[in-house]
C-alpha positions in Angstrom: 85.2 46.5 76.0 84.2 45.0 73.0 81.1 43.0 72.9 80.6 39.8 71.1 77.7 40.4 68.1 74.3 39.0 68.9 72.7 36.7 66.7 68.7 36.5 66.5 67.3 32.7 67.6 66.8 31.8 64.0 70.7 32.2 63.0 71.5 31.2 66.7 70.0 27.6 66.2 71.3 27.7 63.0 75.0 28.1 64.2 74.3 25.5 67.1 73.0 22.7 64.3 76.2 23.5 62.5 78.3 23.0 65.3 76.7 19.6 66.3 76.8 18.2 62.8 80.9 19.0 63.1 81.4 17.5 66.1 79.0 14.2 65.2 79.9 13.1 61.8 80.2 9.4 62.2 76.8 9.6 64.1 75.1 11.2 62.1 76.5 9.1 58.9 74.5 6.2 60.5 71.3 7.7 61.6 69.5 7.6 58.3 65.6 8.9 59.9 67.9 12.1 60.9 69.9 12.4 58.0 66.4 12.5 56.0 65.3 15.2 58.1 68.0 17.2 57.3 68.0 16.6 53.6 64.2 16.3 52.8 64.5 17.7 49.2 67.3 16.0 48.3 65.3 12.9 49.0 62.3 14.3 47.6 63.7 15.1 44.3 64.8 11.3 44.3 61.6 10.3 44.4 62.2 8.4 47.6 60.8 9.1 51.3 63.3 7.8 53.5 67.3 7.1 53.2 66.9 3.5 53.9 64.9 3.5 50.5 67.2 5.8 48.6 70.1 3.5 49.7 68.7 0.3 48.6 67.7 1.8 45.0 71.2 2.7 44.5 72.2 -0.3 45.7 69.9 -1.9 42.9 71.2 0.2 40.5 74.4 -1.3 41.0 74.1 -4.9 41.2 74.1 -5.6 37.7 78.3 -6.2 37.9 77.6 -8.4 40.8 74.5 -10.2 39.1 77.5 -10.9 35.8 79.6 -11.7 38.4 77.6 -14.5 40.0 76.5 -16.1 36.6 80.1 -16.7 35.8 80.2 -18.8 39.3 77.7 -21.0 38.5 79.6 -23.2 36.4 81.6 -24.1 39.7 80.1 -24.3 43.2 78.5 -21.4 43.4 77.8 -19.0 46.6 76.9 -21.1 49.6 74.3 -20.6 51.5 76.2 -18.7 54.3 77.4 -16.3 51.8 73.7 -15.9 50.3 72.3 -14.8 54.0 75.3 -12.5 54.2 74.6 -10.7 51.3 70.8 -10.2 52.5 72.1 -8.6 55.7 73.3 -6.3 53.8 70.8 -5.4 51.8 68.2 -5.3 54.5 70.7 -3.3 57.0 68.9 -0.2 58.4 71.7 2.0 59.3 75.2 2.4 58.1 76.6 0.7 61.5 74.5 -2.4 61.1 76.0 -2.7 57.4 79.6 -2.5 58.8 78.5 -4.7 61.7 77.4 -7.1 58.6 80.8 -6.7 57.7 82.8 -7.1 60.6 80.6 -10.2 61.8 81.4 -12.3 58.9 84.6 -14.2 59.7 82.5 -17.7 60.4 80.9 -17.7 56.9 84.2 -18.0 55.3 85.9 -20.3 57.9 87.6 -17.8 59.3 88.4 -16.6 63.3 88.5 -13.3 62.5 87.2 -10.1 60.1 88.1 -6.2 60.3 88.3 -3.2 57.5 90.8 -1.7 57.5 90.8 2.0 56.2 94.6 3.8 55.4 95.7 7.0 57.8 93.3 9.6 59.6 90.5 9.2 57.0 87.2 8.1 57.1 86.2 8.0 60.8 82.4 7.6 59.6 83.2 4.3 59.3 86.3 3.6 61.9 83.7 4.7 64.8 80.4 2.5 64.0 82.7 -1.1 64.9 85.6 -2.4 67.0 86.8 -4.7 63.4 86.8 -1.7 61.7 90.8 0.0 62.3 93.1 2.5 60.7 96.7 1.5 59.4 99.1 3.6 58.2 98.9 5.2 54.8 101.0 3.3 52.0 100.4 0.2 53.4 97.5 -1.6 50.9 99.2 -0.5 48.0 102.3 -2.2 49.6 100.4 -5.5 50.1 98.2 -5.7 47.2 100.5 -3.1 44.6 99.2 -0.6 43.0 95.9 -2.2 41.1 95.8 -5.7 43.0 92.1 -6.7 44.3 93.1 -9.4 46.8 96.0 -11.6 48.0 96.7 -14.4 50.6 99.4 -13.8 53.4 100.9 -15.7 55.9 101.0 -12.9 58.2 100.9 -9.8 59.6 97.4 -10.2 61.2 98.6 -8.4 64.0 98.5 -5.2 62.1 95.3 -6.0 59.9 93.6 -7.8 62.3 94.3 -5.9 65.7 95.3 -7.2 69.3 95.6 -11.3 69.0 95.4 -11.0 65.2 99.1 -12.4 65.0 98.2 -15.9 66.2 96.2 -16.2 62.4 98.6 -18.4 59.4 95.7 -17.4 56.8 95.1 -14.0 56.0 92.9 -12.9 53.0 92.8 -9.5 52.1 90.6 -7.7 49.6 91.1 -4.4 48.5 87.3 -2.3 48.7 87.0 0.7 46.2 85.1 3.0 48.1 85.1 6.0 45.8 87.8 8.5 44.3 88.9 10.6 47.1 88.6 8.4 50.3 91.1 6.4 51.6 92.4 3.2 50.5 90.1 0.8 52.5 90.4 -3.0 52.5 88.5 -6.2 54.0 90.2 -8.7 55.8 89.7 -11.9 57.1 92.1 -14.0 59.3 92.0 -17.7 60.3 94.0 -19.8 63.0 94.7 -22.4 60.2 97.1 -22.7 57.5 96.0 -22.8 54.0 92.2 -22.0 54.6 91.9 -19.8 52.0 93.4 -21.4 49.7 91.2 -22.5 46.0 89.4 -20.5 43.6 86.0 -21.0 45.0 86.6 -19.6 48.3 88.9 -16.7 46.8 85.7 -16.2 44.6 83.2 -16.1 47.1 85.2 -13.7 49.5 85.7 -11.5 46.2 82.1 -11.6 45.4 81.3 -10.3 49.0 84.0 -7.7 49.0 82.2 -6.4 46.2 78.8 -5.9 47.7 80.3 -4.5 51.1 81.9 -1.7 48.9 78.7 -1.0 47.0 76.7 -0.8 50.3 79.1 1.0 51.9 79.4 3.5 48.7 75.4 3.8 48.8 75.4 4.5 52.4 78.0 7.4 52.4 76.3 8.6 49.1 79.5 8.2 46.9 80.2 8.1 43.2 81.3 5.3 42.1 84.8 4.9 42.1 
């Protein structure tokens, strides 16, 4: 009979952390007090002492697109105050799930009855397990609606797919294409509204625009991505 090789407790615990980080990614994606633990040099040689802190200097680092971004707005109406408060829960978001709760919550800022991201084929579960909004659809199918380089359109339908379960009774739908970085999936943020036509003028395209970019810097930071 053979016998299975023994392992001394130092390589035993070693194996059984490996094997809970592979069956826990999406948890372990949005505890960042654990995932500094783990990684303490990483951090370290960041100068930083915590991932929350690490996350919101990258985030920092990259706000100077958004920062051009929102100067060219001021000529018009500018970001209201809904979209402002928004923005801050994301910065000040402590975990990765409360940043895609941000996300998902949002629909009332913009009018809307409904919010989701939408993330293309098996992909990314880190973030299609942290929030009921956040769904996979089938590969091919935001290049289909927003072609190949398209950052957002306006649809009429097809909330049912986008939006989930009820979605279909929503006439508006705006969708915004989110560049998460090179190799993930094609991921997108959508919002859906009862009404006809509610998303319909520059300044509201511009504010949802605005925000779609933030989400997909936070949600680049968080994963600790390249940007795309």
């Amino acid at each position: 009979m053979n016998r299975a090789e023994s392992l001394d407790p130092a390589e035993a615990a070693a194996e059984a952390v490996k094997a809970y980080v592979r069956l826990n990614r999406a948890r372990l994606a949005g505890d960042g007090e654990l995932l500094a633990m783990l990684l303490p040099e990483r951090f370290e040689d960041s100068g930083v002492s915590d991932l929350q802190r690490y996350v919101i200097e990258r985030l920092a680092a990259e706000n100077a697109a958004l920062r051009a971004e929102h100067e060219g707005m001021k000529g018009k109406r500018g970001l209201g105050e809904g979209v402002r408060r928004l923005l801050l829960e994301l910065v000040d978001a402590r975990s990765f799930a409360e940043a895609i709760d941000a996300a998902v919550g949002s629909a009332s800022v913009f009018g809307a009855d409904r919010a989701s991201i939408c993330i293309e084929g098996d992909g990314n579960r880190a973030i299609a397990g942290h929030a009921e909004g956040v769904r996979l659809i089938a590969p091919g199918l935001v290049p289909g609606i927003l072609g190949r380089d398209g950052t957002g359109v306006i649809l009429s339908s097809g909330g049912e797919v986008l939006l989930g379960p009820g979605g279909g009774v929503c006439k508006s739908i705006a969708v915004f294409r989110l560049k998460i970085g090179r190799d993930t999936p094609a991921c997108v943020y959508v919002l859906g509204a009862r009404a006809a036509g509610c998303f319909e003028g520059e300044e509201i395209g511009a504010e949802i625009g605005f925000f779609a970019r933030a989400l997909e810097r936070a949600i680049r930071a968080w994963l600790d991505l390249p940007k795309s």
